[in-house]
N, CA, C and O atoms as a MOPAC input file, in Angstrom:
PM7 MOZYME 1SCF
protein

 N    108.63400 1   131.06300 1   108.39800 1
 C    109.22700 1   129.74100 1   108.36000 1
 C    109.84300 1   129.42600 1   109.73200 1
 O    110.38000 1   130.30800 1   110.40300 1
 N    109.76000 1   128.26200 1   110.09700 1
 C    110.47800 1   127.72800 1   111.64400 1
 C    111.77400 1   127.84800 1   111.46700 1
 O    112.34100 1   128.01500 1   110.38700 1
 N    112.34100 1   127.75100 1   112.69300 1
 C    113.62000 1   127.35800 1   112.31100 1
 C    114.00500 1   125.92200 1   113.64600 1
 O    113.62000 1   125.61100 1   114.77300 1
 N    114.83200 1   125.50000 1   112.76400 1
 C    115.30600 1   124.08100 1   113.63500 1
 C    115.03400 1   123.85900 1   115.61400 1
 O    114.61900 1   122.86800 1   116.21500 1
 N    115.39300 1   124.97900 1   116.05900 1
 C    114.53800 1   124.96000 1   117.62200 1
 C    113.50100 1   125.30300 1   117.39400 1
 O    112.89200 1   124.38800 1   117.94900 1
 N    112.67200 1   125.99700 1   116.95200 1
 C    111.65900 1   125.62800 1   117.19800 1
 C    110.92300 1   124.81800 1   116.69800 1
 O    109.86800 1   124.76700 1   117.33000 1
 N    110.94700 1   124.25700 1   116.00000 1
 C    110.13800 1   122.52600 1   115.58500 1
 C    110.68800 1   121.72700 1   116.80700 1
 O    109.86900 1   121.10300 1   117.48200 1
 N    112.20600 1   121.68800 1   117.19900 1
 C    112.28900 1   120.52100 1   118.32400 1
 C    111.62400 1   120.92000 1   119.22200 1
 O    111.22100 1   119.99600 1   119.93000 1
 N    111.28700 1   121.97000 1   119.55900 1
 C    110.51700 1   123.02800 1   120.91300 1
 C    109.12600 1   122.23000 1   121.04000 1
 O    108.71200 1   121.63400 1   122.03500 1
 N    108.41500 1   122.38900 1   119.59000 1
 C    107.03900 1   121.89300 1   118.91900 1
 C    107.07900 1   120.41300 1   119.45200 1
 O    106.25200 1   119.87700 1   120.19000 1
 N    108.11700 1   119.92100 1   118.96600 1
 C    107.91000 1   118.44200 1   119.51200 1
 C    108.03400 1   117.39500 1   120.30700 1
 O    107.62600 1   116.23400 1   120.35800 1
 N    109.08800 1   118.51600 1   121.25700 1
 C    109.00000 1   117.95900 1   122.32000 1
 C    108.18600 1   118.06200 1   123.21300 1
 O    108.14300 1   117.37800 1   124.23500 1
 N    107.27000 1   119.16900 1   122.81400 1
 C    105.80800 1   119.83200 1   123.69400 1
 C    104.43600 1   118.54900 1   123.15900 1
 O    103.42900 1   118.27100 1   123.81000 1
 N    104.76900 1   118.08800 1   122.07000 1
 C    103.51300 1   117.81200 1   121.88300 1
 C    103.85100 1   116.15300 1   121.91500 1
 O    102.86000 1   115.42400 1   121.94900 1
 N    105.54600 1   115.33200 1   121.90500 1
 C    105.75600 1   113.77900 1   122.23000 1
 C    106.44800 1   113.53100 1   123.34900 1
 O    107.00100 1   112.46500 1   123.61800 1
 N    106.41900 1   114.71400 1   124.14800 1
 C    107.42600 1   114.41500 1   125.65800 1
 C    108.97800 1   114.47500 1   125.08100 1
 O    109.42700 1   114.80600 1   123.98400 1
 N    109.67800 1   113.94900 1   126.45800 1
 C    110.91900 1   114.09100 1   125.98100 1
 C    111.40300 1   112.77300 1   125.45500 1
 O    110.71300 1   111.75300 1   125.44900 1
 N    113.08500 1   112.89100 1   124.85300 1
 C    113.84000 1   111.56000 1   124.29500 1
 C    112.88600 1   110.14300 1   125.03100 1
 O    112.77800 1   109.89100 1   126.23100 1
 N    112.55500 1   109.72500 1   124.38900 1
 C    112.21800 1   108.19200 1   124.70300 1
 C    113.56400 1   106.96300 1   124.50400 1
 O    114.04100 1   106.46800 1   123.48200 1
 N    113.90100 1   106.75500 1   126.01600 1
 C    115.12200 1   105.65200 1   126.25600 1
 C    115.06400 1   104.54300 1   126.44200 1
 O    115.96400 1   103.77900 1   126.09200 1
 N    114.04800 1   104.18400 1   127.00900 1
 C    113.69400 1   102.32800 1   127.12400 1
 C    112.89600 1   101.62100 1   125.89600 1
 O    111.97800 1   102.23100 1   125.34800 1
 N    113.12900 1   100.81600 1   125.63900 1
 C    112.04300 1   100.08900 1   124.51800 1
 C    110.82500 1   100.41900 1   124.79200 1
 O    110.30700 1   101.22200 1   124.01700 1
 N    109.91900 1    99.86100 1   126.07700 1
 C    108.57700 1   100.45300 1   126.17200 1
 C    108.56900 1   101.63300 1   125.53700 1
 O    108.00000 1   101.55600 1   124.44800 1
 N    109.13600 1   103.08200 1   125.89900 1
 C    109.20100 1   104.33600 1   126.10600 1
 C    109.23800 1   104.33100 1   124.32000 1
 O    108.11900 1   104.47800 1   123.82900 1
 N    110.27400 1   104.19400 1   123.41600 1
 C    110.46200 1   103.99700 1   122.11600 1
 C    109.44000 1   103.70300 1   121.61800 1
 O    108.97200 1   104.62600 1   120.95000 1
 N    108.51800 1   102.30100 1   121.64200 1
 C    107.86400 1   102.11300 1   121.10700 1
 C    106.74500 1   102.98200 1   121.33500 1
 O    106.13100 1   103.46600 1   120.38400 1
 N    106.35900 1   103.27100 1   122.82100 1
 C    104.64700 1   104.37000 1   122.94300 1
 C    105.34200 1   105.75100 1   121.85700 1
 O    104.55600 1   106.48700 1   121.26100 1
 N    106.66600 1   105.91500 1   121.74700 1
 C    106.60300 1   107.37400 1   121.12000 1
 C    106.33600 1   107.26000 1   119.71300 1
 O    105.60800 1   108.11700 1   119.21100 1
 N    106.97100 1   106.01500 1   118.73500 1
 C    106.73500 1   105.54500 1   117.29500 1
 C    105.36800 1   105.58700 1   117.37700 1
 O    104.85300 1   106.44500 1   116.65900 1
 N    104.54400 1   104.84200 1   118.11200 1
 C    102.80800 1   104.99900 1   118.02200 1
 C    102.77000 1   106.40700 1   118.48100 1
 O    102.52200 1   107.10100 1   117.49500 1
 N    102.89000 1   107.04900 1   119.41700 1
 C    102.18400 1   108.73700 1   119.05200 1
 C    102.38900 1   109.16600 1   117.51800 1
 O    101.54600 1   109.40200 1   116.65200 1
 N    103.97800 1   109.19100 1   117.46800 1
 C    104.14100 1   110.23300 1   116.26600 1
 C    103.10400 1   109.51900 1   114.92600 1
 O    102.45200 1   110.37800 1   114.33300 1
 N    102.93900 1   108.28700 1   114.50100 1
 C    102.37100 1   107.74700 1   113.93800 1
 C    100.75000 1   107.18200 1   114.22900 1
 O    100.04300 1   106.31900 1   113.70800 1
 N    100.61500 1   107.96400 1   115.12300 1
 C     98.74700 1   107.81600 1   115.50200 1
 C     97.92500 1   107.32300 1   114.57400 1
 O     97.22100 1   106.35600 1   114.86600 1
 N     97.87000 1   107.91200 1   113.26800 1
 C     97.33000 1   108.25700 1   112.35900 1
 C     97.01800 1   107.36700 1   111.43600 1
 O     96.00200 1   107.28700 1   110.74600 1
 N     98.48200 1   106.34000 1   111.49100 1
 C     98.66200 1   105.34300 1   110.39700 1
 C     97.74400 1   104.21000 1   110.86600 1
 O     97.73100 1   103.65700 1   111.96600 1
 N     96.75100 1   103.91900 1   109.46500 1
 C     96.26900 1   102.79000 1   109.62300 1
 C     96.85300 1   101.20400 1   110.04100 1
 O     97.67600 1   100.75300 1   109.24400 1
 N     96.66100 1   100.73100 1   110.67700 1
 C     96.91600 1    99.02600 1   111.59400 1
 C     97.22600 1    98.33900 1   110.32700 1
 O     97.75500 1    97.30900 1   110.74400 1
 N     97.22800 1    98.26800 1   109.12900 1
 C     97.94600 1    97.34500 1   108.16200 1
 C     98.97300 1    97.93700 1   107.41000 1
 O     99.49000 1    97.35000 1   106.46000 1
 N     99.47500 1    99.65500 1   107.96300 1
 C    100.83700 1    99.93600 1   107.55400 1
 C    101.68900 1    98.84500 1   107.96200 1
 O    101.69400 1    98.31900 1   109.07500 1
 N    102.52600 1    98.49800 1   106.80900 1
 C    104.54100 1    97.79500 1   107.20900 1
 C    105.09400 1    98.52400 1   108.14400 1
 O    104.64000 1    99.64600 1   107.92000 1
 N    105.70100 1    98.58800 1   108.93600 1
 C    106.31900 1    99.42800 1   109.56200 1
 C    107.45800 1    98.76700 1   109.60100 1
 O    108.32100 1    99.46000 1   109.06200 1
 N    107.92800 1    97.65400 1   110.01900 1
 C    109.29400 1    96.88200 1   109.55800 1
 C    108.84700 1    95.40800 1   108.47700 1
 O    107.94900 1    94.59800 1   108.70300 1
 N    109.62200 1    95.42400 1   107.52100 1
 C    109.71700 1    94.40900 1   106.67900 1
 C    110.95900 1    93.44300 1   106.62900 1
 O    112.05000 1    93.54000 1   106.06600 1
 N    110.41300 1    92.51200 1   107.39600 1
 C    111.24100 1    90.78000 1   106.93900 1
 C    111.27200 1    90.60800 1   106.14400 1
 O    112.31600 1    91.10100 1   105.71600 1
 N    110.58300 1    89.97500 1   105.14400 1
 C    110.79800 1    89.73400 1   104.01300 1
 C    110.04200 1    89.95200 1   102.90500 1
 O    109.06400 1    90.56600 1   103.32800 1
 N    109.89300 1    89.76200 1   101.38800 1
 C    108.95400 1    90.75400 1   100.60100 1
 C    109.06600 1    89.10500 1    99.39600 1
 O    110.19800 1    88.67900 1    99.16400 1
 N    107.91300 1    88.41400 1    98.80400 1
 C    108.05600 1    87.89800 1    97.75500 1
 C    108.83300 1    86.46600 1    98.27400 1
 O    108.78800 1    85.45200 1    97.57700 1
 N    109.47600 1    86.50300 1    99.44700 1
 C    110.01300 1    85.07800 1    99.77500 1
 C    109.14700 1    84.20100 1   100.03900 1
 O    109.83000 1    83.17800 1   100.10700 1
 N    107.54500 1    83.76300 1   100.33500 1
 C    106.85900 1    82.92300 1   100.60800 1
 C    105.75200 1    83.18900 1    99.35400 1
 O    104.63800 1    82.67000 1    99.42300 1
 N    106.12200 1    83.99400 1    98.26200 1
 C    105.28300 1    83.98900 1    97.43500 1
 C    105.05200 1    85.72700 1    96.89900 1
 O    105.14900 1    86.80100 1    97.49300 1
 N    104.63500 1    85.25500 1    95.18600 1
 C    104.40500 1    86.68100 1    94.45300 1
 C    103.84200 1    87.76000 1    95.50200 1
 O    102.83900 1    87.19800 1    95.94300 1
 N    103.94000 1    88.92100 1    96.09400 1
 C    103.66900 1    90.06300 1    96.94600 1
 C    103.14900 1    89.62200 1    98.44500 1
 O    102.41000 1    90.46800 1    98.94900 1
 N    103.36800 1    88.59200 1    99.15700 1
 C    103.43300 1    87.69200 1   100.19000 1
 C    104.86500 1    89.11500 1   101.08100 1
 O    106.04800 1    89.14000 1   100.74100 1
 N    104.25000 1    90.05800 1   102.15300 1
 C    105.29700 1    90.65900 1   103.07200 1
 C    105.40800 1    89.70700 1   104.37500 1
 O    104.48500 1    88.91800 1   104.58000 1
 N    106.12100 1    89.73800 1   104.94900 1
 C    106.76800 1    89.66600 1   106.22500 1
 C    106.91000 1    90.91200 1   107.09400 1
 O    107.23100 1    91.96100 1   106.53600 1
 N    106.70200 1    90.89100 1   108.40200 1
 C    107.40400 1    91.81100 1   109.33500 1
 C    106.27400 1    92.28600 1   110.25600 1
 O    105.21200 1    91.68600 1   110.42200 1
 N    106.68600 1    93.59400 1   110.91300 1
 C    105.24200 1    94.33800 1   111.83100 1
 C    104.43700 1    95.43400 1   111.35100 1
 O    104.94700 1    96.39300 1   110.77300 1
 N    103.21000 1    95.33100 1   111.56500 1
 C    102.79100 1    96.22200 1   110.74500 1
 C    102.32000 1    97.47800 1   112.45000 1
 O    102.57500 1    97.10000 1   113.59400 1
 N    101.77900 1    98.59800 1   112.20000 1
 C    101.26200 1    99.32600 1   113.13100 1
 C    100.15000 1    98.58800 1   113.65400 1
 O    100.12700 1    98.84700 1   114.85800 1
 N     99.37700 1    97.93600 1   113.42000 1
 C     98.50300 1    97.78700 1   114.29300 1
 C     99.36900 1    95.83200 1   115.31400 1
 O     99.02800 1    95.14900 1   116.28000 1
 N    100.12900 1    95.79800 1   114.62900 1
 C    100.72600 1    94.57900 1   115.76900 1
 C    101.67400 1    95.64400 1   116.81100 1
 O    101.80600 1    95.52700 1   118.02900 1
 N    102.03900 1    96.28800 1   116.26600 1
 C    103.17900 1    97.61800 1   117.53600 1
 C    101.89500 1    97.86200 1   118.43900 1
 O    101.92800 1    97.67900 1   119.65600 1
 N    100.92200 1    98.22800 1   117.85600 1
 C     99.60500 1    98.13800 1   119.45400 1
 C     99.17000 1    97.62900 1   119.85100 1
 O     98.54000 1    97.85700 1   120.88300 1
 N     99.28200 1    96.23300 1   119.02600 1
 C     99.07700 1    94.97100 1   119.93800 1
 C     99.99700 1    94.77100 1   121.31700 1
 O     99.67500 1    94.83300 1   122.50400 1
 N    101.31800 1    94.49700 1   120.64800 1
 C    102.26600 1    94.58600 1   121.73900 1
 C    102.58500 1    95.38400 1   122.67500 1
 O    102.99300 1    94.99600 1   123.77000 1
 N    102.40800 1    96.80600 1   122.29200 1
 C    102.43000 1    97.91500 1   123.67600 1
 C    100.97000 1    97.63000 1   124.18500 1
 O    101.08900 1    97.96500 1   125.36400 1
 N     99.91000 1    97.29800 1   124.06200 1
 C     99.03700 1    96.98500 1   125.04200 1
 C     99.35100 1    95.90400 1   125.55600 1
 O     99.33600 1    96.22900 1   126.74300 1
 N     99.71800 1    94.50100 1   125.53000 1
 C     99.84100 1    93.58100 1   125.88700 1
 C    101.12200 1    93.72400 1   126.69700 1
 O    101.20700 1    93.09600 1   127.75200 1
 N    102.41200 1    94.72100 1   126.17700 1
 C    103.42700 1    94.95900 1   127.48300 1
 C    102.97800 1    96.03500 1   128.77500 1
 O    103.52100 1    96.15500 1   129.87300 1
 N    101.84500 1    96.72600 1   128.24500 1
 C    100.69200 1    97.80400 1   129.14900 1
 C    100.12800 1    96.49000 1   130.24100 1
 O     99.50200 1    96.97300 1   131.18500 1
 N    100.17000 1    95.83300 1   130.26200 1
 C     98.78600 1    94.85600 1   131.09500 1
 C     97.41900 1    95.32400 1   130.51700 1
 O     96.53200 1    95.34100 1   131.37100 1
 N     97.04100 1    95.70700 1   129.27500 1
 C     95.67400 1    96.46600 1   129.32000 1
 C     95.15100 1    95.00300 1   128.80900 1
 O     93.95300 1    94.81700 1   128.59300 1

């Protein structure tokens, strides 16, 4: 079984270090979350306010919209 350093050891080897700027924040939420399909919620505005199961908010694939588009890519 790990113990608590070494998982942070693990992960800081495999997502770099603390991410401090927004850019920096957001590329690290997309690493750790690679995986998640582009119509995960990832933040929810609102749920049922514009209608029966009608969400609000960002999903993962708009977070890669926007880090490419703050990328210049």
């Amino acid at each position: 079984m790990k113990n608590v350093a070494q998982i942070r050891r693990e992960s800081v080897e495999k997502y770099g270090p603390e991410p401090v700027t927004a850019e920096e924040r957001l590329a690290h939420v997309l690493a750790v979350y690679a995986d998640e399909p582009d119509t995960w919620m990832v933040v929810e505005g609102t749920n049922n306010m514009y209608g029966d199961g009608v969400r609000t908010g960002l999903t993962m694939g708009d977070l890669r919209e926007l880090h490419t588009r703050l990328a210049g890519e």
